[in-house]
Every structure is written in structure tokens, then in C-alpha cells.
C-alpha positions in Angstrom: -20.9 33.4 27.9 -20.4 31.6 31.6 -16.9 32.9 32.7 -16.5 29.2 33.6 -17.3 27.7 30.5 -15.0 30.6 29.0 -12.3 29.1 30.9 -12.5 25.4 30.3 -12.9 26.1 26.0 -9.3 28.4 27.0 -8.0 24.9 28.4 -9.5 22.9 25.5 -7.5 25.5 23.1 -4.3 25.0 24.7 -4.6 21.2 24.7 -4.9 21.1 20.8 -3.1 22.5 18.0 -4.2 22.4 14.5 -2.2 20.0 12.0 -0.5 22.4 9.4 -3.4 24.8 9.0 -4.7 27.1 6.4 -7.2 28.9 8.4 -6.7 27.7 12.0 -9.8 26.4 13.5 -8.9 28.3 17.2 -8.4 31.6 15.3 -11.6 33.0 16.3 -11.2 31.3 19.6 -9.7 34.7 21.8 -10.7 37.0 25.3 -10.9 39.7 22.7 -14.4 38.2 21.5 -17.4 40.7 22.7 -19.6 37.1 22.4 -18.0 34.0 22.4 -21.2 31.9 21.9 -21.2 33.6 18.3 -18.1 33.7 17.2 -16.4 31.0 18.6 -15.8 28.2 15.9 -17.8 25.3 16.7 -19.8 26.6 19.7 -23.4 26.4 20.0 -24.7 28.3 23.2 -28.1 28.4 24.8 -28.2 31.2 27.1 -24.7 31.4 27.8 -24.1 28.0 28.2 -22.0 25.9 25.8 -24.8 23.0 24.5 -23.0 21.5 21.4 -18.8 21.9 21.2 -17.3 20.7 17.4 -13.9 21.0 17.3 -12.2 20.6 13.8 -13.1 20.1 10.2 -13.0 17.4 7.7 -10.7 19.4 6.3 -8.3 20.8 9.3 -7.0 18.3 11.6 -6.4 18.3 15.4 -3.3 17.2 17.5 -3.3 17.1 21.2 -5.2 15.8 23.9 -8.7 16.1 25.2 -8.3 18.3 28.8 -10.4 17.3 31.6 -11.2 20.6 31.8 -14.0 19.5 29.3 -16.1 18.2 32.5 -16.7 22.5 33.3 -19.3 22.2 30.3 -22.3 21.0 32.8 -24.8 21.8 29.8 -23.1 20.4 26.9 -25.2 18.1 25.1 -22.9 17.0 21.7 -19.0 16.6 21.8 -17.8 16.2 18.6 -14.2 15.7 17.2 -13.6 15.9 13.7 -11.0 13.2 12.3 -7.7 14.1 13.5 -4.6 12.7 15.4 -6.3 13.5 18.8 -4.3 11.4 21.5 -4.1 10.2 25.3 -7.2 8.6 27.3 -10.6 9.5 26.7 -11.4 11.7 30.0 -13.5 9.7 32.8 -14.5 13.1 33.7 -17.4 13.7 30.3 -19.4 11.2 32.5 -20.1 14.4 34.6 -21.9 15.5 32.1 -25.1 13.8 32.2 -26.8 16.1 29.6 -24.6 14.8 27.2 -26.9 13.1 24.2 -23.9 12.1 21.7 -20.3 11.4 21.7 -18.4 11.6 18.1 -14.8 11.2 18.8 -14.2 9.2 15.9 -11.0 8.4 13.3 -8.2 9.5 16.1 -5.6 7.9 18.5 -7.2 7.5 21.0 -5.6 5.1 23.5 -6.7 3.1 26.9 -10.0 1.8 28.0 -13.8 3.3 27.2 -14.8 4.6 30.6 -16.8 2.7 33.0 -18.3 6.3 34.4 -20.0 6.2 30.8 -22.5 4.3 32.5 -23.9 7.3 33.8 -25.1 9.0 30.6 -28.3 8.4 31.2 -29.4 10.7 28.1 -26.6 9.4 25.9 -28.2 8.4 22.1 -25.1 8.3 19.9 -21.6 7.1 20.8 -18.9 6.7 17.7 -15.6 5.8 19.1 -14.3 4.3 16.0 -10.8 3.9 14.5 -8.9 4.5 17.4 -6.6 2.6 18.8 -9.1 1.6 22.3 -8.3 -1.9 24.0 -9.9 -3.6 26.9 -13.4 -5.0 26.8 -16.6 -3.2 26.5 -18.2 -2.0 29.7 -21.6 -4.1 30.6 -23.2 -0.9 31.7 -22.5 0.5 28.2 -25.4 -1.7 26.1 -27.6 -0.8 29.2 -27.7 2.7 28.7 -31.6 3.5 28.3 -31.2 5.9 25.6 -28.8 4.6 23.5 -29.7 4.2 19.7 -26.3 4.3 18.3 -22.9 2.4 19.6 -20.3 2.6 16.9 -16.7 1.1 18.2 -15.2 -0.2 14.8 -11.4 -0.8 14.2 -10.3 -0.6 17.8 -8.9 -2.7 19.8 -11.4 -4.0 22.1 -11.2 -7.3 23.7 -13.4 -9.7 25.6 -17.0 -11.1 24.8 -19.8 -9.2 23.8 -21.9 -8.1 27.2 -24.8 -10.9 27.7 -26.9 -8.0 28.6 -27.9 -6.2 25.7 -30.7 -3.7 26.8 -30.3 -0.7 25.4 -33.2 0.2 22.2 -30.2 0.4 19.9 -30.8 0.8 16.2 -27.4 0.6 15.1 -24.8 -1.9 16.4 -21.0 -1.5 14.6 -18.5 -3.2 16.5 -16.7 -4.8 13.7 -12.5 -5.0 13.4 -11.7 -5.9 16.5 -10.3 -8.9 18.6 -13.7 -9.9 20.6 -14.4 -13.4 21.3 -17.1 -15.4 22.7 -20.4 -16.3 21.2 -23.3 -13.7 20.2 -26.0 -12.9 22.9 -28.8 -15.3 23.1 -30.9 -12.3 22.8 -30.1 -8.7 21.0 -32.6 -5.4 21.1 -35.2 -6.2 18.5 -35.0 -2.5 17.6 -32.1 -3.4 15.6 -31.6 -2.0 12.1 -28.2 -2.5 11.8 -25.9 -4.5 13.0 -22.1 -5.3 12.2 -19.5 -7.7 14.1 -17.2 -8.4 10.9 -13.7 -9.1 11.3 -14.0 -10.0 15.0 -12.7 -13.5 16.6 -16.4 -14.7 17.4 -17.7 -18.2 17.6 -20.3 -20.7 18.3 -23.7 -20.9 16.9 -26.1 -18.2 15.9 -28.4 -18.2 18.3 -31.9 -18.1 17.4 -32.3 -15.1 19.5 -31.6 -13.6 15.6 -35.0 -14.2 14.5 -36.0 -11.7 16.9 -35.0 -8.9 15.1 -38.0 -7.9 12.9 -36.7 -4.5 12.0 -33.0 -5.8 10.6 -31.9 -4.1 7.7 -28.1 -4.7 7.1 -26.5 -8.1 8.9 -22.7 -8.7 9.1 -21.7 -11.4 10.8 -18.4 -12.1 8.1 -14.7 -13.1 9.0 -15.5 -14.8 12.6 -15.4 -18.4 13.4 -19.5 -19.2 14.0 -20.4 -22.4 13.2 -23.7 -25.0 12.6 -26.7 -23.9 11.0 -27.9 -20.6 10.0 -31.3 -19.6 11.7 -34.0 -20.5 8.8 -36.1 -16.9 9.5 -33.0 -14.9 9.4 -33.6 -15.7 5.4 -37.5 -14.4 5.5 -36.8 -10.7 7.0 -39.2 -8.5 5.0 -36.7 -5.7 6.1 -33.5 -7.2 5.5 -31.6 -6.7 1.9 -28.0 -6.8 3.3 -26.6 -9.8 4.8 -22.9 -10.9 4.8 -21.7 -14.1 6.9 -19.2 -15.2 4.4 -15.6 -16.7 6.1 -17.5 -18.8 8.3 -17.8 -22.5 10.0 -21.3 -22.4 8.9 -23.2 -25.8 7.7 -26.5 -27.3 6.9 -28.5 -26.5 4.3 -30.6 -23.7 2.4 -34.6 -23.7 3.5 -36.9 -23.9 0.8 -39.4 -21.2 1.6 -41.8 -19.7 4.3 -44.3 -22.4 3.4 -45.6 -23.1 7.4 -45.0 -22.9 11.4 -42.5 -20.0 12.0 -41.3 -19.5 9.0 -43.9 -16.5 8.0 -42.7 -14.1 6.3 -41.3 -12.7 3.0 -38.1 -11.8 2.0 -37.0 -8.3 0.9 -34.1 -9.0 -1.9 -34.1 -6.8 -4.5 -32.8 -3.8 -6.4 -29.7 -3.2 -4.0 -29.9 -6.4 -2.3 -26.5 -8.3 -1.5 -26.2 -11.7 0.4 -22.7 -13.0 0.9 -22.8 -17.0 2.2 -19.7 -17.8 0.4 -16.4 -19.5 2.0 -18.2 -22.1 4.6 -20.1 -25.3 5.0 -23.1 -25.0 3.4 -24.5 -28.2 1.7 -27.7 -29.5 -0.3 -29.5 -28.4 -3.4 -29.6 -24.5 -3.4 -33.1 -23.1 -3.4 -35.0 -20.4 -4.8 -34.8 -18.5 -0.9 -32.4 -15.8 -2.6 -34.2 -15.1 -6.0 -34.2 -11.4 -6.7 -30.8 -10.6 -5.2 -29.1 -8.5 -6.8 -25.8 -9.5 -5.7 -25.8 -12.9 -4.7 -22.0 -15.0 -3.4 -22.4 -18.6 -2.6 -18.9 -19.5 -4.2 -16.9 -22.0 -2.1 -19.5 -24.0 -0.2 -20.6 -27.5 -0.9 -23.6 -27.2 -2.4 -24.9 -29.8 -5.1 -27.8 -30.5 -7.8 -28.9 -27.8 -10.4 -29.2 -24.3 -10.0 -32.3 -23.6 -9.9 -34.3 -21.4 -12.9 -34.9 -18.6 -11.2 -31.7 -17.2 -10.6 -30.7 -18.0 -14.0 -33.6 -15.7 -15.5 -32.8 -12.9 -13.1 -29.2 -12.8 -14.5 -30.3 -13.1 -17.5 -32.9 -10.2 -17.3 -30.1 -8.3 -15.5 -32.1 -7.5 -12.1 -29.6 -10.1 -10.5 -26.1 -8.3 -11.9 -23.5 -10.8 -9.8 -24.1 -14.5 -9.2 -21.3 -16.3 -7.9 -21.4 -20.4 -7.4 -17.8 -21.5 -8.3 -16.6 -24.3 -5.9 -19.2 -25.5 -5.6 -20.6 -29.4 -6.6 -23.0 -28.1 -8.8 -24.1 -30.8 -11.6 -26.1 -28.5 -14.4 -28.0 -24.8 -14.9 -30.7 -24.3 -17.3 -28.6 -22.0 -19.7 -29.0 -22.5 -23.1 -25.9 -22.4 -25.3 -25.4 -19.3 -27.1 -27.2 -16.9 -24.4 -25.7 -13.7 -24.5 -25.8 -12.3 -20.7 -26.0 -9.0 -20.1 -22.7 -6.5 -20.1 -23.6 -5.4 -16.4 -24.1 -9.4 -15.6 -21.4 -11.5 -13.8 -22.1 -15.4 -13.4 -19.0 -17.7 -12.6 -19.9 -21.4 -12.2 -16.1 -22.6 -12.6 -14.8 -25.7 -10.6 -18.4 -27.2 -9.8 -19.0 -31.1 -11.3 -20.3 -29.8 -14.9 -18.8 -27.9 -17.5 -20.1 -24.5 -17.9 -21.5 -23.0 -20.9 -18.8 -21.2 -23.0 -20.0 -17.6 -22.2 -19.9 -17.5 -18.3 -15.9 -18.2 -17.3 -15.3 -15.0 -18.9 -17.2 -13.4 -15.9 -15.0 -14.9 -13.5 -13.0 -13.6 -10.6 -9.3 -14.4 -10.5 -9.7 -16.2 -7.6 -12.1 -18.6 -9.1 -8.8 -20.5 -10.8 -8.2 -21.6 -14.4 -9.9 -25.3 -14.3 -13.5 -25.1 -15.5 -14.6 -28.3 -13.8 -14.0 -30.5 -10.5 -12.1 -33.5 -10.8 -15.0 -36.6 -11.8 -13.0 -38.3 -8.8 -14.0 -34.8 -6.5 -17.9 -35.4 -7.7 -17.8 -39.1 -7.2 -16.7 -39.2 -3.9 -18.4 -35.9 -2.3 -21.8 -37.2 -4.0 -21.3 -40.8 -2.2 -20.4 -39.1 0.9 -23.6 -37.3 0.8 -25.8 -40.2 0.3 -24.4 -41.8 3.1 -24.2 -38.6 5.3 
């Protein structure tokens, strides 16, 4: 091994201890080695050089600090730190380490800011800094990086609006439980696959920069404060069988299909499909855009008419296993008295401007309440209020 790679794992040993261990992870980690790049625990080599450093186990947890030291590893490609109680600043100094393709210092204590120098990592494609306890807002360079597929900052900190400038060909976006603000980009990478910003302090409109993103498997925009009307085409994603904006301001109504203009398209819910609207705005008669879902939550909006057929059939034939539409102003369903849904089925309908049929309060979450049915002073007034609106 490089003597001076040698040197700076020594430092990286005496900056961590192991957490009560049972086989400790730096045993092997000694001057005494005739070839550290082969018996060194979590050390990859490529002719002599330290490439890819692992430190810890899912199993044996790390104390300590990261050492600057760290920067010494000019041909490391992959830092990775298993889940530990890892504390102190993440070192400015990996920037000098421009090989470096992925960053994994997840599920520690991190403190401070995400460094600025990050910006050039040129090569960087993965960078999971979640569950930590990072503040500050994220660096604008950061979503510019060229390479970068995968940002993960989850349950930090992290302050500040989202960067308008959002160029990197990421694939997957988690940035959710944190304390940003601001309103989403008017335009996001249309690589996107998955993207999560739950749990945040975001508002505004969605933009219709969302329609954009052609390749969107899993959306979760839940728990922020957006508001207005939800982008028709986000609901005709052939790709997308995951999307979750429930706690919301959102408002206007359900489209009706892809019949013409821009709304082209098909929509992908099925087996495994969830779709979470519940808890905002949403009014008019509910259409047929979700029919297939297998989880379906649009409990808690204003919605009105009947429930459509379609979804009554697919709960009926099991492929849609939970429909919620409690609190809503719902005024009939085509279920015939006596239907016997199926034991993996849940359909709650309580607290709408009908009475439901005997066999669906059973299905109920707690939350739904005890009364079966809206006030007829409720129905009256929200359905007058709707003509006139």
C-alpha cells in the first residue's frame, strides 16, 4: 500500500472507536499487516491505492469524528460510513478528492453545514447525507453537479428554498423532513424517477414544470403548505404508481381523462399503486382518473356527487384493497345492499351526505369518527355554495 495512504487510514483509526464491539471493526486495521489493501476491513485497493473505504457494519457502530486526514486518499472513489454515532463537521477537505463517485455518510450526527467545496466533485453520482442533524441551506452548486444521479438529504436540518437551478440528470431526489421553504422549481431534471420533499415547510403552486417529468415513478409532495390546482398530466404519467400530496392547500377539481390537447397519455395505477390526495381542498364530482389503484385516500376533501362504478367494482373484485372517501360530500355509491367485500378490502364512506351501506363503517379508520352521515344542514349549505361558486 502507498505509505501515505497507510498513514491517513492510521489517522482515520484513531479518530473512531467502535460502539461496544464484539469483533472490532479496526482489529485487522495494524503496521503488522504484510498487505493492507487485503486485509484491511473495508478497503478496496487498486494498485496500492485505496479506491473504496467502508468503515463499519450494520451491525457495529462507529463513534468519533471523520479526520481530515481523509483528503491523503487522492484515488478514493466511494466513502462509505455505516450507521453509527459519527460526529463533528463533515471535512471540506473530501472535495480534494475529485475521483470521488459516491458519498454514503448516512444515519449519524453529523453537525454544521454541507460543504460548498462539494461543488467540485465533478465525478460525484451518489450523495446520502441523511438523518443527521445538518442545518444551513443547500449549496446551489450541489444540484449542478454534472454527474449526479442520487442526492439523498432526508431528516436533517436544512434550511432555505430549494436552488432555482436544478441541472444535475438526477434520478432520485429525497430531501424530505426538513425545514425548507419557498416554492418548488419552475423546472426539475426530467430524468427524475423519484422524487420526495414530504414533511418540508414548502408552498405556492405546483408548477407545471411537473408535467415535465416523463420518467416519474414515486411523487411525494405530502405535509407542505402548496396550494391551487394540481397539474392535470401529473395524473396521466404512464410511469408513475406512487403519488402522495395529502396535508395540503390543494383545490380545484379531478380531470376527467386524457381525452385531447396535452393531456396524452395513460396512467399506470395498478397492482402496488397508492395515491394519497386526502386532507385538502379538492372539490367536484370525483372521476374515474384513479380506477385501478390499489390503494386509493381521498378522505377529507370536498368532493360531491356519486362515486363513480368503477372504483366500486375494483373493491369489490379486490384489485383496489383500500378506498378511503370519508369527509367527503358524497350523495350515493352504486353498492348494493347485502354485498359482501372482500376480507383484504377496506372502504369507509362515513360522514359524507348519504348513509352508507351497513357493511362498509366496519372498515373504517378511527379517525373517520362515529357519525355515519354529515349534518342535512352541512349538505344543504356546501351544495348551495357550490352552485353559486
Amino acid at each position: 500500500m502507498n505509505p501515505l495512504d497507510l498513514k491517513a487510514l492510521l489517522l482515520i483509526k484513531n479518530s473512531l472507536t467502535e460502539v461496544s464491539p464484539t469483533k472490532p471493526f479496526f482489529s485487522t486495521w495494524n503496521l503488522t499487516a504484510l498487505d493492507p489493501c487485503s486485509s484491511f476491513s473495508g478497503v478496496t485497493c487498486n494498485l496500492d491505492r485505496v479506491t473504496i473505504l467502508s468503515l463499519g457494519t450494520n451491525s457495529l457502530r462507529l463513534a468519533g469524528s471523520l479526520p481530515q486526514s481523509i483528503s491523503a486518499l487522492t484515488e478514493l472513489t466511494q466513502l462509505i460510513l455505516s450507521p453509527g454515532i459519527v460526529t463533528g463537521s463533515i471535512p471540506p477537505e473530501l472535495a480534494q478528492l475529485t475521483k470521488l463517485r459516491v458519498i454514503s455518510l448516512p444515519n449519524n450526527r453529523f453537525t454544521g453545514t454541507i460543504p460548498t467545496t462539494f461543488s467540485s466533485l465533478t465525478n460525484l453520482h451518489t450523495l446520502d447525507l441523511s438523518y443527521n442533524q445538518l442545518a444551513g441551506s443547500i449549496p446551489p452548486s450541489l444540484t449542478e453537479l454534472p454527474q449526479l444521479k442520487v442526492l439523498i438529504l432526508a431528516s436533517n436540518s436544512l434550511t432555505g428554498a430549494l436552488p432555482e437551478n436544478v441541472s444535475s440528470p438526477l434520478l432520485h431526489l429525497d430531501l424530505k423532513n426538513n425545514q425548507l421553504t419557498g416554492p418548488l422549481p419552475q423546472s426539475m431534471p426530467s430524468s427524475l424517477r423519484y422524487l420526495s420533499l414530504s414533511q418540508n415547510r414548502m408552498w405556492g403552486p405546483l408548477p407545471n414544470g411537473l408535467e415535465s417529468l416523463s420518467e416519474l415513478v414515486f411523487l411525494d409532495l405530502s405535509m407542505n403548505q402548496f396550494n391551487g390546482p394540481i397539474p392535470a398530466q401529473i395524473f396521466f404519467r404512464p410511469t408513475l404508481s406512487s403519488l402522495f400530496l395529502q396535508r395540503n392547500n390543494l383545490s380545484g377539481g379531478l380531470p376527467h381523462g386524457p381525452c385531447k390537447g396535452p393531456l396524452i397519455g395513460s396512467s399506470s395505477y395498478g397492482q402496488g399503486s397508492i395515491v394519497d390526495l386526502s386532507h385538502n381542498s379538492l372539490s367536484g364530482e370525483l372521476s374515474t382518473v384513479f380506477d385501478g389503484a390499489e390503494s386509493l385516500f381521498l378522505n377529507n376533501n370536498r368532493l360531491i356527487g356519486r362515486v363513480p362504478e368503477e372504483y366500486v367494482k375494483n373493491v369489490c373484485r379486490g384489485s383496489t384493497r383500500t378506498l378511503y372517501l370519508q369527509h367527503n360530500y358524497f350523495t350515493g355509491i352504486p353498492l348494493k345492499e347485502g354485498t359482501v367485500l372482500p376480507d383484504t378490502a377496506t372502504l369507509c364512506l362515513s360522514y359524507n351526505c348519504m348513509v352508507p351501506p351497513p357493511a362498509t363503517p366496519k372498515t373504517c379508520p378511527a379517525s373517520a369518527g362515529e357519525q355515519l352521515s354529515r349534518p342535512v344542514a352541512q349538505c344543504s349549505v356546501f351544495k348551495n355554495h357550490h352552485k353559486i361558486g
